[in-house]
BAZA-441705 format. One line per field, with one value per residue (C-alpha): x, y, z; chain. Coordinates in steps of 0.2 Angstrom, whole numbers. Example, Ala and Ser with C-alpha at 12.3 -4.5 7.8 and 13.67 -1.06 7.14 Angstrom:
2
px: [62  68];
py: [-22  -5];
pz: [39  36];
kette: [A  A];
***
This chain:
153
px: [575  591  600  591  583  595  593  610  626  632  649  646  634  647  659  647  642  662  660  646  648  664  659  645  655  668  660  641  641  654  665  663  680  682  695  710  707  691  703  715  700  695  714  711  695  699  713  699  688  699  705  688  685  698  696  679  683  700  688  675  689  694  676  676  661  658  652  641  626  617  624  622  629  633  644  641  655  655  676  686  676  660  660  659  646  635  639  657  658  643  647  667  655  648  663  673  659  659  678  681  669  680  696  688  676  665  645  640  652  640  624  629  635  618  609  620  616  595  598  609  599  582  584  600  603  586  583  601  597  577  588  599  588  577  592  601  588  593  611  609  597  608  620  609  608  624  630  626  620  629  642  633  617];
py: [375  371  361  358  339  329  311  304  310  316  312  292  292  296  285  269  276  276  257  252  261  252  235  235  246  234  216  218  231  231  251  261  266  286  296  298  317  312  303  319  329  314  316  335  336  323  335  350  342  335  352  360  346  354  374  371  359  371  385  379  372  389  397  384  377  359  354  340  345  342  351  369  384  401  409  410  407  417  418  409  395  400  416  408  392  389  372  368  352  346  350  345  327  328  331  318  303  313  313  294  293  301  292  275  273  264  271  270  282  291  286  287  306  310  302  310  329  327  317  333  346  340  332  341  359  364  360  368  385  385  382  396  410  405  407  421  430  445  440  424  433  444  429  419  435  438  419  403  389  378  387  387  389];
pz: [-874  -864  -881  -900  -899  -910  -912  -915  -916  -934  -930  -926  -939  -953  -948  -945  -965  -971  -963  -970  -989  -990  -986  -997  -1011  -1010  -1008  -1014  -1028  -1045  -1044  -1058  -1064  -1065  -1076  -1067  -1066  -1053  -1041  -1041  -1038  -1022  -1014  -1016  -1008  -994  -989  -990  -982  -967  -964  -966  -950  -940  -941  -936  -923  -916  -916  -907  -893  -893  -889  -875  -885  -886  -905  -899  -905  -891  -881  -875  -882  -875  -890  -908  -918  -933  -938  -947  -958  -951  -960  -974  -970  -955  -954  -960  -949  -957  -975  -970  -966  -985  -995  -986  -992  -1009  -1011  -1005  -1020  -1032  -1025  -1022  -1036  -1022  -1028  -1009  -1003  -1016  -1010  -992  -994  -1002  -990  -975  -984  -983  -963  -960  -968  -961  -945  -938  -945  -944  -928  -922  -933  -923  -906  -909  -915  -899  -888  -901  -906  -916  -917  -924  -936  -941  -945  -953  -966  -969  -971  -979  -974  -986  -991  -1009  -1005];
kette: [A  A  A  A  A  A  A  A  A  A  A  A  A  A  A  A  A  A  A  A  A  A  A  A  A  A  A  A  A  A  A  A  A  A  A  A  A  A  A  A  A  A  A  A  A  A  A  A  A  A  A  A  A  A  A  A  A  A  A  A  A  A  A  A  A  A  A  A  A  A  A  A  A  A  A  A  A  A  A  A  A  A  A  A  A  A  A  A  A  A  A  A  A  A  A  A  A  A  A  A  A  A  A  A  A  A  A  A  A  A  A  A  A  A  A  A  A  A  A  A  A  A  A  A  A  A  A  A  A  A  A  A  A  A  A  A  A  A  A  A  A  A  A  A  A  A  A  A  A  A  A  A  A];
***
């Protein structure tokens, strides 16, 4: 197996969902106003997750890795936020459509992150993680041990 067999780009696919929830958050379906507290909470993890983004994406530049899933990988990364979550991109994706939630009170942006965490988790991670233990082996393993897949779980 040169590269995992993703269909889609997850990337492209979060933003066309950011598009979409707000346009039918915003025209089609009435917001549901949230304590004020919650919108804090949005702006917080907005800036979380935006910097999640960019550690992950800055280290893989600087394993001369290309985070395209599609792509092939030589290195496994497994410093800065990786040594905490397998898929910090990914879960940077999640908390983003979770936060514009929080801060925009648009129920799509709700919809669209849970929708983006079962299209990540069943179609993309799982067929990265069986890429990399066939090209890994026992590292990967070993990495898959010690860290999580979701940060939480």
């Amino acid at each position: 197996m040169i590269a995992p067999d993703i269909k889609g780009n997850p990337l492209k696919i979060t933003v066309y969902l950011l598009v979409i929830s707000y346009l039918v958050g915003e025209f089609i379906l009435p917001s549901y106003p949230l304590l004020y507290l919650f919108n804090l909470i949005g702006v917080i993890g907005l800036i979380t997750s935006v910097s999640i983004f960019f550690m992950a994406f800055n280290l893989f530049k600087s394993y001369d890795e290309n985070p395209a899933p599609p792509t092939e990988t030589n290195k496994l990364i497994k410093t800065g936020v990786f040594a905490y979550t397998r898929n910090p991109i990914y879960l940077a994706f999640i908390f983003f459509h979770l936060s514009m939630f929080l801060l925009f009170e648009n129920v799509m942006y709700f919809l669209s992150s849970v929708g983006q965490a079962i299209w990540l988790h069943n179609w993309v991670v799982l067929k990265e993680e069986e890429y990399l233990e066939s090209k890994m082996q026992s590292e990967y393993i070993r990495y898959k041990d010690s860290v999580r897949r979701w940060m939480f779980f």
